[in-house]
BAMARSE-311503 format. One record per residue (C-alpha): residue in one letter; x, z, y. Coordinates in steps of 0.001 Angstrom, whole numbers, plus 500000, padded with zeros to 6 digits. Layout:
N
{code: a	u: X	w: Z	v: Y}
...
//
This chain:
349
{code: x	u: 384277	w: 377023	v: 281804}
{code: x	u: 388093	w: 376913	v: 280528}
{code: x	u: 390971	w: 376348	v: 282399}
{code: x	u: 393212	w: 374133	v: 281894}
{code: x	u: 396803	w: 375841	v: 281769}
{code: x	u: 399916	w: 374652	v: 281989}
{code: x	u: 403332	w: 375819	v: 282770}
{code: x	u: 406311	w: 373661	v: 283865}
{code: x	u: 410151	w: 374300	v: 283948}
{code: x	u: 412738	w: 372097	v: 285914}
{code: x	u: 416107	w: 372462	v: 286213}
{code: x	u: 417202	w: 372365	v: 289872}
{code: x	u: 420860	w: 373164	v: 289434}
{code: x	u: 424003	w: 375035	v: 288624}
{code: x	u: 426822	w: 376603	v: 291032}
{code: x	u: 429969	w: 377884	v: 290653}
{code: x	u: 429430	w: 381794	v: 291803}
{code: x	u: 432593	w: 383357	v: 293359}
{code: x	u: 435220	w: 381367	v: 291212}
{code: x	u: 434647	w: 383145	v: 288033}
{code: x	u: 431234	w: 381845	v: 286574}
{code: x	u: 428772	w: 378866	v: 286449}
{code: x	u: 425002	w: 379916	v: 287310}
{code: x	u: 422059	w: 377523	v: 286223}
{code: x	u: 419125	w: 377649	v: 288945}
{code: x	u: 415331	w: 376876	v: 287304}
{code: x	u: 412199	w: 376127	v: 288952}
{code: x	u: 408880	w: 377813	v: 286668}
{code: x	u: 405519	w: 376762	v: 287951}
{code: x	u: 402203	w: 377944	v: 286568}
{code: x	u: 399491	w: 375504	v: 287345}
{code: x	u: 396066	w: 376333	v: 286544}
{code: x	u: 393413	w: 373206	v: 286624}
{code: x	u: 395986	w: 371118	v: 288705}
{code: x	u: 396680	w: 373291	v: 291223}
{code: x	u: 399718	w: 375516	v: 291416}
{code: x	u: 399053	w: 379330	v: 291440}
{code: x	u: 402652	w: 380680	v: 290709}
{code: x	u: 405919	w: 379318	v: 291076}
{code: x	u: 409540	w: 381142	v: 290874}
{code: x	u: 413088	w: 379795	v: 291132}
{code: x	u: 415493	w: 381819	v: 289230}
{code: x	u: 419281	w: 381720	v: 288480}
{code: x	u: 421161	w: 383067	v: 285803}
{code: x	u: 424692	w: 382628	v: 283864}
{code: x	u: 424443	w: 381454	v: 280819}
{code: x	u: 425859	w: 385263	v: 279411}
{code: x	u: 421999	w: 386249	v: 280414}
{code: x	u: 420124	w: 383819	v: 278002}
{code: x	u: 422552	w: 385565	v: 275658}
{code: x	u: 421850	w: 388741	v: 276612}
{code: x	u: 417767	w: 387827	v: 276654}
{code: x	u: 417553	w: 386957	v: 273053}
{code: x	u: 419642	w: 389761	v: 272202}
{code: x	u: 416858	w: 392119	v: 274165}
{code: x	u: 414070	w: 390459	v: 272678}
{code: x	u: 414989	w: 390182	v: 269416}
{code: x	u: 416065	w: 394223	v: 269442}
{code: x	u: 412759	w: 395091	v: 271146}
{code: x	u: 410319	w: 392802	v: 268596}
{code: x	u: 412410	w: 394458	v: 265915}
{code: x	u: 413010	w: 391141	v: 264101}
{code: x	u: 415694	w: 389499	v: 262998}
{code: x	u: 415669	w: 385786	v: 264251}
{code: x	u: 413812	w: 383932	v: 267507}
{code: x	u: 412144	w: 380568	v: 266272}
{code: x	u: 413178	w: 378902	v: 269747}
{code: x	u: 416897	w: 377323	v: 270243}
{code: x	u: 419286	w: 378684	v: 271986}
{code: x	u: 422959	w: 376896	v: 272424}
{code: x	u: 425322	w: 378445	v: 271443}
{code: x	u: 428912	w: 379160	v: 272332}
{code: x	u: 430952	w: 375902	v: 271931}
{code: x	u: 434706	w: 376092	v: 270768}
{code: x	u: 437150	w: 374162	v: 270304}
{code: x	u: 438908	w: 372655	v: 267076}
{code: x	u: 441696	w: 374440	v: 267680}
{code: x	u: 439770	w: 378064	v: 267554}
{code: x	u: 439741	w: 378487	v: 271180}
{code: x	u: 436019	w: 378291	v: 273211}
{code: x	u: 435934	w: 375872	v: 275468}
{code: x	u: 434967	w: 376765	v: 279327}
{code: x	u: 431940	w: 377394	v: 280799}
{code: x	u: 432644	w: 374301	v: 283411}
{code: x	u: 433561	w: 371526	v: 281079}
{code: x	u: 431374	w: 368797	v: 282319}
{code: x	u: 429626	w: 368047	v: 278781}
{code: x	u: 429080	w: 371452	v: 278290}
{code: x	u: 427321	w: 371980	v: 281199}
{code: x	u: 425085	w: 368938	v: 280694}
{code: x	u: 424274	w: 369872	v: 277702}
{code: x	u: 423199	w: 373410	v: 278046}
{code: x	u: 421097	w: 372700	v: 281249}
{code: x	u: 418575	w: 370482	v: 279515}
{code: x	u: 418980	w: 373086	v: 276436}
{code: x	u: 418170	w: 376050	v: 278602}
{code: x	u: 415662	w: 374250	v: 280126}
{code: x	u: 414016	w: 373419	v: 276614}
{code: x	u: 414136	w: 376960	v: 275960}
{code: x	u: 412302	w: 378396	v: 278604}
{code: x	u: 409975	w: 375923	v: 278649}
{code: x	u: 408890	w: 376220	v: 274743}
{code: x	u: 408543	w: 380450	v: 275017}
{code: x	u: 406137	w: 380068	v: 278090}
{code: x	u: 404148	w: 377715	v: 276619}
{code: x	u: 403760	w: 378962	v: 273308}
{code: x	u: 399867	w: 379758	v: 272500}
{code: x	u: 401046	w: 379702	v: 268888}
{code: x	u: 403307	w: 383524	v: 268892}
{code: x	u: 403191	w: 384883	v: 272431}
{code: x	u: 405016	w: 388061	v: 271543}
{code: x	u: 408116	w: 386250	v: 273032}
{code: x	u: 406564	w: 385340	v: 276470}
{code: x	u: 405461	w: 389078	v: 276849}
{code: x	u: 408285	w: 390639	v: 275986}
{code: x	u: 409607	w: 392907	v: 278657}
{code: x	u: 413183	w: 391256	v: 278255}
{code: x	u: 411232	w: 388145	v: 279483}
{code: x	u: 408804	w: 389530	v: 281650}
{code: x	u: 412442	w: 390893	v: 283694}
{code: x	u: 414353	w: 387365	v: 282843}
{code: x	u: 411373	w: 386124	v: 285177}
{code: x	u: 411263	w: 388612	v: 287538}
{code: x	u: 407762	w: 389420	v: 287088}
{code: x	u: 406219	w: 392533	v: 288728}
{code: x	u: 405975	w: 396081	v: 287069}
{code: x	u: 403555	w: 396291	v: 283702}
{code: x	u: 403105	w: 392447	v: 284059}
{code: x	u: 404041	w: 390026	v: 281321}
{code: x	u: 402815	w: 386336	v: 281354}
{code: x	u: 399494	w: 386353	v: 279161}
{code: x	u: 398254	w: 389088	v: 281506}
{code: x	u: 399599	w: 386875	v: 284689}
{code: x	u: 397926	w: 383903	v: 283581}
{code: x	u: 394811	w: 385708	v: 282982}
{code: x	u: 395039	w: 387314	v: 286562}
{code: x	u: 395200	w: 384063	v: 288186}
{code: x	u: 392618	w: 382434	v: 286217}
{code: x	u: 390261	w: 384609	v: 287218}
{code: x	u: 390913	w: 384531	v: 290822}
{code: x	u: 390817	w: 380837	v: 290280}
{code: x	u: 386749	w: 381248	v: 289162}
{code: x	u: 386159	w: 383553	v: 291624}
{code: x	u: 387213	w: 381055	v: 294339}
{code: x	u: 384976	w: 378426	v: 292642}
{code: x	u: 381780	w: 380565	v: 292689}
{code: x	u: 379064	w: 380641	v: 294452}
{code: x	u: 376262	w: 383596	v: 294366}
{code: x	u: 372712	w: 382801	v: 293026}
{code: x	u: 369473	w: 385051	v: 292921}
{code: x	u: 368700	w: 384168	v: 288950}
{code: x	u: 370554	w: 380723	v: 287651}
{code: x	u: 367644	w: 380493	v: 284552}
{code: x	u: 365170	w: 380878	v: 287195}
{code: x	u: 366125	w: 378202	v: 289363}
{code: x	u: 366474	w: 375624	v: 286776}
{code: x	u: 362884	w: 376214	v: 285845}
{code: x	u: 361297	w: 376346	v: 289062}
{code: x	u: 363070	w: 372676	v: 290043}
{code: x	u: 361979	w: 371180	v: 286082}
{code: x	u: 358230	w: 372972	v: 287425}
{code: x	u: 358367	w: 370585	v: 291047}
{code: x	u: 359885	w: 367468	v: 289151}
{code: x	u: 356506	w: 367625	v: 286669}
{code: x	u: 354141	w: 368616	v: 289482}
{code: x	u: 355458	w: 365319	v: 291638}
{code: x	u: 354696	w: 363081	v: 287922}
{code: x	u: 351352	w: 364361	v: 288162}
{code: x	u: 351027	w: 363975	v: 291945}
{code: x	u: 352283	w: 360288	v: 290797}
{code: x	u: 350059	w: 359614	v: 288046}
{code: x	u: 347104	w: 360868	v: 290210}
{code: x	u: 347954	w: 359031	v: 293489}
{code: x	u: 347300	w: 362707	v: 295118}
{code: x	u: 349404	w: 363039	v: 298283}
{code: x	u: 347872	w: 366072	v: 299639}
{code: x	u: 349681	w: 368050	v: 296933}
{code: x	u: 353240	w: 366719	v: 298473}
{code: x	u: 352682	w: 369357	v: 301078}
{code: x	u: 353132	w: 372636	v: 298612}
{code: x	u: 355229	w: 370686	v: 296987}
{code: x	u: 357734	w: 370434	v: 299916}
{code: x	u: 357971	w: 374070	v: 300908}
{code: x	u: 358733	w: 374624	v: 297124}
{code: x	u: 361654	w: 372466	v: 296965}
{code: x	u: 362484	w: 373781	v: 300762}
{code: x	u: 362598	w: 377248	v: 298618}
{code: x	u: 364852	w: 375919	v: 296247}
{code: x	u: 367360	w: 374868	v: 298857}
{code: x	u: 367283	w: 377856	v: 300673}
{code: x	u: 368438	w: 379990	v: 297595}
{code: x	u: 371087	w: 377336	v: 297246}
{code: x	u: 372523	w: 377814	v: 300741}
{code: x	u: 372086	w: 381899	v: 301023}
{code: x	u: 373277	w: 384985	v: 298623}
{code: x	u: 370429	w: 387502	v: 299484}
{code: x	u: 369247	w: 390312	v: 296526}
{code: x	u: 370797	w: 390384	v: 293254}
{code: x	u: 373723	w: 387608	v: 292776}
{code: x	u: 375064	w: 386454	v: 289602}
{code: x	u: 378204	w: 383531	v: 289922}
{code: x	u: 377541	w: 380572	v: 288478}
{code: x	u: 380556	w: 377147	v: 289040}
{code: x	u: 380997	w: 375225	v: 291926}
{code: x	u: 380430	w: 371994	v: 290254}
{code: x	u: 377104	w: 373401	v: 289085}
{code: x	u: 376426	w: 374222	v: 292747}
{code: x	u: 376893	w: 370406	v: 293283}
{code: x	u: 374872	w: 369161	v: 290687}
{code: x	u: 372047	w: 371520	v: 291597}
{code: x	u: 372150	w: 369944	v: 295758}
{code: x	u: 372267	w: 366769	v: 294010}
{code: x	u: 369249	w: 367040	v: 292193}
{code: x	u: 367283	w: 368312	v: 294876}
{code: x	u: 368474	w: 365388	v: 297208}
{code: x	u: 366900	w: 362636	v: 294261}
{code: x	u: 364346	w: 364255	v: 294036}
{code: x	u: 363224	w: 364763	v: 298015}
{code: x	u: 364250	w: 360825	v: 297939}
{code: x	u: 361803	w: 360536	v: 295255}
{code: x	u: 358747	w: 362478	v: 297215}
{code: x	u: 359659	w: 360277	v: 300209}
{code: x	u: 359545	w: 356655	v: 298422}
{code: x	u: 356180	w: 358329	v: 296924}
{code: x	u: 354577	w: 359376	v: 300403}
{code: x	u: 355691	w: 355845	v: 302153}
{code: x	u: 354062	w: 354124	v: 298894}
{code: x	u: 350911	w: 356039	v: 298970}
{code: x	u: 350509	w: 355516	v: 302771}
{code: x	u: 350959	w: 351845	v: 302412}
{code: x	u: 348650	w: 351928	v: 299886}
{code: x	u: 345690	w: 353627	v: 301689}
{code: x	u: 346634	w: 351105	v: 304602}
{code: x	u: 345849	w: 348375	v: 302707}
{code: x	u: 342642	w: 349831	v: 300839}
{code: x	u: 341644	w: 350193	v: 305337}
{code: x	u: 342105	w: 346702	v: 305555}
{code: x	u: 340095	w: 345781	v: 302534}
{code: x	u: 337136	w: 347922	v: 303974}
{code: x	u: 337400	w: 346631	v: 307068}
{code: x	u: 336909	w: 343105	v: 306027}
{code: x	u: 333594	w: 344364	v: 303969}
{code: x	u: 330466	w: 342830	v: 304442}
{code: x	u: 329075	w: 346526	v: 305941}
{code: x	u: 331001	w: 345518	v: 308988}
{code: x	u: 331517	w: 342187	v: 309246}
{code: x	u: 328093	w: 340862	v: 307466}
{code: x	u: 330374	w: 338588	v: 304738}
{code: x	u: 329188	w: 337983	v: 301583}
{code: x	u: 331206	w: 340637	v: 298644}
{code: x	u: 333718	w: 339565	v: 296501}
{code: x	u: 332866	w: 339621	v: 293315}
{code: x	u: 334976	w: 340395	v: 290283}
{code: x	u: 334743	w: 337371	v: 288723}
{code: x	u: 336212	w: 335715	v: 292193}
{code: x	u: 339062	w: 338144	v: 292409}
{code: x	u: 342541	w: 336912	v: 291905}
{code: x	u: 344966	w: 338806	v: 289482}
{code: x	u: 347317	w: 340845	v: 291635}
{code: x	u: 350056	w: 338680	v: 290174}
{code: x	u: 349956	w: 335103	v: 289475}
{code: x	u: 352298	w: 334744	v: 286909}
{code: x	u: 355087	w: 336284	v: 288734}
{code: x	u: 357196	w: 338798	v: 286880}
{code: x	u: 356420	w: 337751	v: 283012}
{code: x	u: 359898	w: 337158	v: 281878}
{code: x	u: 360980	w: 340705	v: 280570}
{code: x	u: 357313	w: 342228	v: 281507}
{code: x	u: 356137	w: 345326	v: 279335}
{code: x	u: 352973	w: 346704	v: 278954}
{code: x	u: 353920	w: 349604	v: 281586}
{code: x	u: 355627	w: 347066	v: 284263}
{code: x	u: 353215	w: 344702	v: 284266}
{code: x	u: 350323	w: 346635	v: 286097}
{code: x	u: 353302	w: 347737	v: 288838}
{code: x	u: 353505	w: 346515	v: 292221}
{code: x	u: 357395	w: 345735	v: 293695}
{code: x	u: 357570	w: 349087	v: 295112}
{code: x	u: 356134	w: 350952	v: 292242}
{code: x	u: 358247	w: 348958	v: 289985}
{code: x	u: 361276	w: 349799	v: 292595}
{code: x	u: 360533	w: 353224	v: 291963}
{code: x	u: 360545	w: 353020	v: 288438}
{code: x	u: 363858	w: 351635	v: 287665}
{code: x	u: 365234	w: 354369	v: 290321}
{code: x	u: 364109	w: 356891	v: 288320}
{code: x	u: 365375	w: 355293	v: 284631}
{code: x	u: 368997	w: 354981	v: 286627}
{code: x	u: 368782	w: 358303	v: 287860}
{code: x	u: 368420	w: 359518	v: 284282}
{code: x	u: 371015	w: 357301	v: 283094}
{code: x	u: 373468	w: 358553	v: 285816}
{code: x	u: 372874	w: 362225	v: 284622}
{code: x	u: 373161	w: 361732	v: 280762}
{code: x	u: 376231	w: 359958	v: 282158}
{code: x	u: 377595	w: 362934	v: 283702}
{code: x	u: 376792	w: 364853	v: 280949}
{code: x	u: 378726	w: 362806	v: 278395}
{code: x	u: 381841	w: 362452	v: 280651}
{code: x	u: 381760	w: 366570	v: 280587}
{code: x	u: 381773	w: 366461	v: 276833}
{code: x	u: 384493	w: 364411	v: 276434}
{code: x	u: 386447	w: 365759	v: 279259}
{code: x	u: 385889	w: 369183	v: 276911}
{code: x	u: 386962	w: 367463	v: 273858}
{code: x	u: 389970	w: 365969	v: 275682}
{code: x	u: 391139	w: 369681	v: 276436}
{code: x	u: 390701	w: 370914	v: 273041}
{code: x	u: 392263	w: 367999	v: 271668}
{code: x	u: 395439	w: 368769	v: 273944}
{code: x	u: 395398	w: 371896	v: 273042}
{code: x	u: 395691	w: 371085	v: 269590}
{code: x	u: 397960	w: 368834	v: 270084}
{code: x	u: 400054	w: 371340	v: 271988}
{code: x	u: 399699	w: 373704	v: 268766}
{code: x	u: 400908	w: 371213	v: 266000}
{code: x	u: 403517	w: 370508	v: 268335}
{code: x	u: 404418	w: 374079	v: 268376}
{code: x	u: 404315	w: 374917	v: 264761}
{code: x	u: 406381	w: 371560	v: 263810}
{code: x	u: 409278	w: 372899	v: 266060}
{code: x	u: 408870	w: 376371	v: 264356}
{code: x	u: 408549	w: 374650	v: 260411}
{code: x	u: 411684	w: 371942	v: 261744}
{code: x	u: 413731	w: 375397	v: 262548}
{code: x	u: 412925	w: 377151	v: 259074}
{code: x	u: 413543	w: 373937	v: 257304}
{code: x	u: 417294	w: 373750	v: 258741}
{code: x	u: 417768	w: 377511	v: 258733}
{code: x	u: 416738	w: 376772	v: 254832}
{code: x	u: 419067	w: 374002	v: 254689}
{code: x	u: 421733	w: 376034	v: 255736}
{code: x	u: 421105	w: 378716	v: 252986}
{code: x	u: 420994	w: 376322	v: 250705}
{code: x	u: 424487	w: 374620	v: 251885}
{code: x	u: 426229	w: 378160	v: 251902}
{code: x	u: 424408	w: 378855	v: 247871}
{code: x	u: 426013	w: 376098	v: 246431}
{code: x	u: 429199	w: 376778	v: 248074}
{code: x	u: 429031	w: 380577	v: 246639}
{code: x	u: 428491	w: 379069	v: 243687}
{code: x	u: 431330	w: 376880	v: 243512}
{code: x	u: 433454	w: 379834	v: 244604}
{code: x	u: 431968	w: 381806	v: 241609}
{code: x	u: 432335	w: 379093	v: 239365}
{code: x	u: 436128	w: 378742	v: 239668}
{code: x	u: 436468	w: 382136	v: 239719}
{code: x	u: 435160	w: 381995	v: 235991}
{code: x	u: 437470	w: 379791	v: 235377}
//
């Protein structure tokens, strides 16, 4: 089952430190299926996003970082202008904030997020970078959602075995079967609720949809049993009223009424039609009870698809940053070519 990741960065704000410097304060959270595992608020000048791309770029050995940075800002009169000019300061705090945010979420080149340079920009703990902590916390986030079974395969079949032995109990109108039948599905419960032997893990959603099943289908033994014994009640009655007991004449066949005057035609089928109200009652419970779970089932394959579909979203989003970068670092090649060749071509001249 994958997790859904996601990390967010939020600019809280920025202080001037001792009268000689202007430190921005962020706010990283790591949330992991909607529920926060790790958050950090950090502070640094703006010097140390210098310094960090600096580090990283020396320790990756290459020569450019495909994430923005702002840079220094100067004036037109040659002079850079100060670290506490109000527009500066605007503008780098949602540009620092962009920048963080885009190297922890990468998935597309995460040799930037686990960098050491970043891993201490972050103040993440020794030999830790943030692949490994992500992986760390996903993994205690399954092994809170887990619960211990004897043999997961084994269970499934043993509940599909007492679903087709209560059809046949159904088909047969056999209720003294229901009684082996119980302590069977009594069995399956109790492996549910206890961890005894050899455990495997399987989700706690699964856990759920397991107790669910087994409370439809105890529903479905008790509508059965109630039917059955309403049933044999009736067939008393009937014998009671026999001429064995009473001395009345039989009923013949050809005197019996239909069990159903008419009633019930619009919409009938061939399998509904023989069905009494509580046998038809039955019936449509268990035809919604199916629908319900192929229900269930399709909402989990296109809560799946949604998640891959953000991911890939997430990933083109990624690379057209990175191919918008090359194409302006391109541009800018370009620009300075034709003005080297201008330069050259006067100079032939």
């Amino acid at each position: 089952m994958n997790s859904v990741v996601e990390t967010k960065v939020e600019f809280v704000n920025v202080e001037w430190v001792q009268n000689s410097f202007m430190q921005y304060r962020f706010h990283i959270q790591l949330i992991i299926d909607n529920e926060t595992k790790w958050d950090k608020i950090i502070a640094k000048r703006f010097s140390q996003f210098i310094q960090l791309q600096h580090n990283m770029l020396k320790e990756l050995n290459v020569k450019q970082c495909p994430f923005d940075l702002p840079t220094k800002t100067y004036s037109l009169w040659g002079g850079r202008i100060s670290d506490i000019n109000d527009d500066v300061i605007k503008q780098r705090k949602v540009q620092l904030t962009q920048y963080l945010y885009d190297i922890l979420n990468t998935s597309f080149d995460t040799k930037w997020r686990d960098s050491k340079s970043m891993s201490e920009f972050i103040l993440l703990s020794n030999n830790q970078n943030w692949s490994t902590l992500i992986d760390q916390l996903k993994g205690q986030n399954s092994t809170s959602e887990m619960t211990q079974f004897n043999n997961e395969d084994e269970w499934l079949t043993h509940f599909r075995d007492c679903k087709n032995e209560l059809i046949q109990c159904q088909q047969s109108h056999n209720i003294n079967s229901l009684m082996k039948l119980r302590l069977k599905i009594n069995e399956l419960d109790r492996q549910l609720s206890t961890q005894d032997g050899k455990t495997i893990a399987i989700p706690k959603s699964e856990l759920i949809r397991r107790q669910n099943l087994l409370k439809m289908l105890k529903n479905d033994i008790t509508d059965f049993s109630l039917t059955s014994i309403s049933s044999t009640q009736t067939k008393d009655n009937e014998t009671l009223s026999s001429p064995n007991v009473f001395g009345t004449e039989p009923v013949t066949n050809a005197s019996k009424k239909p069990k159903y005057n008419g009633r019930r035609k619009f919409g009938e089928t061939a399998h509904t039609e023989t069905l009494d109200n509580k046998a038809l009652y039955q019936d449509n419970k268990v035809v919604l009870q199916n629908q319900d779970q192929d229900l269930k089932q399709l909402h989990a394959m296109i809560q799946r698809q949604k998640t891959l579909s953000l991911d890939m979203n997430n990933e083109l989003s990624q690379q057209n940053e990175i191919l918008d970068g090359f194409e302006s670092d391109v541009a800018k090649v370009r620009g300075k070519m034709d003005v080297t060749d201008d330069q050259a071509t006067r100079f032939n001249r």
